[in-house]
N, C-alpha and C positions, 0 to 999 in steps of 0.2 A: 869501564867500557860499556857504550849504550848499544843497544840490539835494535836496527832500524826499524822504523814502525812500518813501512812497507814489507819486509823479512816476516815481520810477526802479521801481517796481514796474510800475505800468504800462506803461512802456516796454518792460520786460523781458518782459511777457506780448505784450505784439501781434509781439516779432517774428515774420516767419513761418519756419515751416518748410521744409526742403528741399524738399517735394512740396505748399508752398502748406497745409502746418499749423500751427499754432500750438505755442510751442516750450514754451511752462509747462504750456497745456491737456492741447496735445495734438487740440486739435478742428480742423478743416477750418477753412480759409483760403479762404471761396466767392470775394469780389473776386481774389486770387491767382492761383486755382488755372485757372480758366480764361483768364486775363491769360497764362500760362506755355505754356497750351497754341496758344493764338493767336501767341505769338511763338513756338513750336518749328514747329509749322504754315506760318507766312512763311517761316521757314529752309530748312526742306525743298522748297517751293516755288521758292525762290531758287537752292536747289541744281541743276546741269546738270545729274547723271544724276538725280537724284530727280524733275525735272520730266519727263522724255525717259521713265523708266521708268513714271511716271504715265499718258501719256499712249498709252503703247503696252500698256498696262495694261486702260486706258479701252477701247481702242481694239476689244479680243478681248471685253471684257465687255460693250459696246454691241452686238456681232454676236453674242454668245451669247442675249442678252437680246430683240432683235430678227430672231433667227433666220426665226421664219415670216413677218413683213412684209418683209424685205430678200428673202427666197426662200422663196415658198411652197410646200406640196405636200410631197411624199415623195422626200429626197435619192436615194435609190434606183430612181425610178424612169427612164427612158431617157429621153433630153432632145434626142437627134439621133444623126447615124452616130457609131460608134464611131472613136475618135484621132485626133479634128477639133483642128487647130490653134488656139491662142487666138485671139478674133477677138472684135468686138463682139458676136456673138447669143451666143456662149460663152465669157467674161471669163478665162477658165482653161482652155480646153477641154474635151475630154468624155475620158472612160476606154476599156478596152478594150470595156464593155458599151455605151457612149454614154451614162452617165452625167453629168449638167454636173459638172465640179470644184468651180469656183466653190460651186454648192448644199453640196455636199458640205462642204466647206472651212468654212463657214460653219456649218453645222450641228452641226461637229464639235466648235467653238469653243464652243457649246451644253453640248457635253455632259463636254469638257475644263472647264469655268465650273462644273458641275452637280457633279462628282468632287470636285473643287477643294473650294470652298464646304462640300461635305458632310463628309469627312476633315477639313477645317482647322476644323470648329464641333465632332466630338467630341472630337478629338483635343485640341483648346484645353481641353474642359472637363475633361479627364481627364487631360489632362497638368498645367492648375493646379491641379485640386485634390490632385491626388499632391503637386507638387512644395510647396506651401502646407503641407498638413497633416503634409507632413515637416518641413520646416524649421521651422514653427512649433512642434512640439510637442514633436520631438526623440527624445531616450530610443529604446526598443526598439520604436517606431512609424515611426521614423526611417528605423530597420534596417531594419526588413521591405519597409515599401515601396520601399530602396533595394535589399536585394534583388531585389524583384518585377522594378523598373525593369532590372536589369543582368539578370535572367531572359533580356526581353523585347528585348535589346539584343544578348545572345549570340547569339540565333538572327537567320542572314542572311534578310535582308526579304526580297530577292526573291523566294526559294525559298521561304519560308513561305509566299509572295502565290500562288506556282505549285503548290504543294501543295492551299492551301486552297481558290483556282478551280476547281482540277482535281478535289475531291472535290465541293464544292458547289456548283458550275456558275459560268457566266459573266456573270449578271445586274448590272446598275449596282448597285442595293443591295448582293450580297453583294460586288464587288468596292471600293464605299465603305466598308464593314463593317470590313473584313480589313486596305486601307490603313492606316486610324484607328485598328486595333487594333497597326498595327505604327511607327505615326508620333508616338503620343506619350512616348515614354519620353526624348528629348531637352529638349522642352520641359519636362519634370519635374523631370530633373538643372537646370537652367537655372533655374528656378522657386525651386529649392529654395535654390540656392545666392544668389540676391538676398533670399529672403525672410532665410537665416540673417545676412547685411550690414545687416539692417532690423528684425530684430524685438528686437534692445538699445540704439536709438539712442534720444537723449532725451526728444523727442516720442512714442514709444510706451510708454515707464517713465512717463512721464510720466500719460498715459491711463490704466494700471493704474492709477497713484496714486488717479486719480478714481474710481474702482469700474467703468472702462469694461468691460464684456464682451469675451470674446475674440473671438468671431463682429464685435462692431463696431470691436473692433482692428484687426482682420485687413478687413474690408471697406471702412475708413475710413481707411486708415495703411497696412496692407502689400501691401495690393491694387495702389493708386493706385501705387507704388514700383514694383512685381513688372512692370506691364502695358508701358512702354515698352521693355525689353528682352526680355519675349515675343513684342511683336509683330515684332522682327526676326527671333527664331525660327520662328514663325509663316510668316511671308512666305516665309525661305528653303524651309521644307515646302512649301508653296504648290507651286513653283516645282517640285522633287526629284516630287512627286505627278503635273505633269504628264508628265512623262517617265516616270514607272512605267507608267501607264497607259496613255500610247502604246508602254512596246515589250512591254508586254500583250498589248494588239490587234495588233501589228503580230508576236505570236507565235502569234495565233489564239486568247488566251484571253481578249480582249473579251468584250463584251455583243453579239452578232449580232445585235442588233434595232434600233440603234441608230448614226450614223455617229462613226466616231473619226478622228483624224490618224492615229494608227498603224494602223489598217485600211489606209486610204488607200497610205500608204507600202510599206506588204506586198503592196498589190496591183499596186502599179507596178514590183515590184523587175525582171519578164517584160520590160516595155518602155520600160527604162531608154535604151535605143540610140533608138527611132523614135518615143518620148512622153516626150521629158523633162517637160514640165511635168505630168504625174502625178507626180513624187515631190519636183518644186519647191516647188511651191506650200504644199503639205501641211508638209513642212520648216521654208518659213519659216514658216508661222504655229507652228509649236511652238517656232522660235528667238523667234521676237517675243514669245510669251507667256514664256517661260523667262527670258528677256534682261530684259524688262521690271518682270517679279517681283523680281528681282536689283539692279537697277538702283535700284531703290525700298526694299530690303531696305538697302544701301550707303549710301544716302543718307540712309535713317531710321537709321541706326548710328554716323554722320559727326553729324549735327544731334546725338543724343542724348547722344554723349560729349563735345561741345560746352556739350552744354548741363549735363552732369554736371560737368565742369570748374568752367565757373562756380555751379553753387550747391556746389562744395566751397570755393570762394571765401568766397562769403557765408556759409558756416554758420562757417568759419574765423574771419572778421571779428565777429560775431555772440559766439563766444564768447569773443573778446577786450572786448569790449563788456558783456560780461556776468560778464568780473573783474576791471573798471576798474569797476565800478560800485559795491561797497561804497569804494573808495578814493574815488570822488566824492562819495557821498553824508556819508562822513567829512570835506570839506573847509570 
């Protein structure tokens, strides 16, 4: 009994592709693709530290976000005697000015959340479209902006960040500016070198075949591919940016108008011996947020190469399937 070659044609066209595309089209896999993402989502949920880093995650971002309902008013302003012991009216104690900690602590978490967010959205965009329009396009476009990137890589972040503060003040803006301009050239390299893994595989030949555009290549096909291993790039910046900016402030080139962890920390260094908990507290919320970024960078890198294994599986099986099929349809 022969198996119609029209049958095995359309078998051949639905299967899907590695990222939830189709393998003859070339087009988006919509039932799939969010199907793929709901079970890598369970995984990392299921995961111990991915869940512990979520929530400790959650944890800095709910108090950055709720800063003035949790403690209202001005962190700065005097709250009681000065290196009052933690106690219920001062959850943290107060500083050497009488400052509450707590307020402080909290507010800092604000503006660590505020840093974060703003370096982690340019630098995303300017790192994928560098590392994208490299890799995708190749040739002497390749070059340059792998130049540009290894420019940007040569010179040490910090001292560039302490240069640039130091000429053009200490403002949140410019010190988000200056971050982002020195945090994406990893994601770039990283960008590029998934996009070059992605842009010859047979779902996107395939697309050309169609007269697909390159703009909807690349936003339907090498995009979807590129974004799960940025986003662990991503996260680990996240994490590396809080720490910049706390020992920023905690060198006096913060934003002064403003509360940081690292303020906090440089100003407890005097009363380390008879206030420890001024440079406790301040501490752990930079280990919790660092810890927790990490934790959830590990665990979304753990799910992903899991999840990479198996659809190297299936794309494996898929093309066994797909040269056993002229032999069927000859039978």
């Amino acid at each position: 009994m022969s198996i119609p070659a029209s049958a095995t044609a359309e078998a051949g066209a639905g299967a899907p592709g590695p990222a939830g595309l189709d393998v003859a089209t070339g087009a988006a896999d919509a039932p799939g693709a969010p199907h793929r993402w709901r079970a890598a989502l369970r995984r990392f949920l299921r995961h111990p530290a991915g869940l512990t880093g979520l929530l400790l995650t959650l944890l800095v971002i709910v108090a950055g976000l709720l800063a003035e309902v949790i403690s209202p008013g001005d962190p700065f302003r005097t709250a009681g005697d000065p290196l009052l012991e933690p106690s219920g009216t001062h959850l943290f104690g107060t500083d050497n000015l009488g400052r509450d900690v707590f307020d402080a602590v909290i507010h800092g978490a604000r503006t660590s959340m505020i840093v974060v967010l703003g370096v982690s959205a340019i630098a995303s965009v300017v790192g994928l479209a560098v590392g994208i329009v490299a890799g995708y396009r190749g040739g002497w476009i390749d070059d340059l902006l792998m130049r540009i990137t290894e420019l940007f890589q040569s010179v040490p972040r910090f001292f560039l960040v302490l240069l640039i503060v130091a000429l053009f003040g200490a403002g949140l803006d410019n010190l988000i500016y200056v971050l982002a301009l020195t945090s994406w050239p990893t994601l770039a390299r990283v960008s590029r070198a998934e996009v070059l893994s992605v842009r010859d595989r047979d779902y996107v030949e395939a697309a050309r075949s169609i007269g697909a555009t390159d703009r909807r290549i690349v936003l339907r096909h090498v995009l979807p591919n590129v974004l799960p291993t940025a986003m662990v790039v991503i996260a680990l910046t996240g994490s590396r940016i809080i720490l910049l900016e706390a020992s920023l402030s905690f060198l006096g080139l913060g934003d002064p108008s403003v509360m940081s962890w690292g303020y906090l920390v440089s100003n407890a260094q005097r009363f380390l011996r008879v206030a420890w908990w001024m440079s406790v507290f301040p501490g752990l919320a930079i280990a919790i947020s660092v810890l927790g970024i990490n934790l959830m960078s590990d665990a979304l890198n753990d799910v992903l190469a899991t999840y990479s294994k198996g659809a190297s599986k299936r794309i494996r099986h898929r093309r066994w399937l797909r040269r056993r099929q002229p032999a069927l349809a000859g039978a």
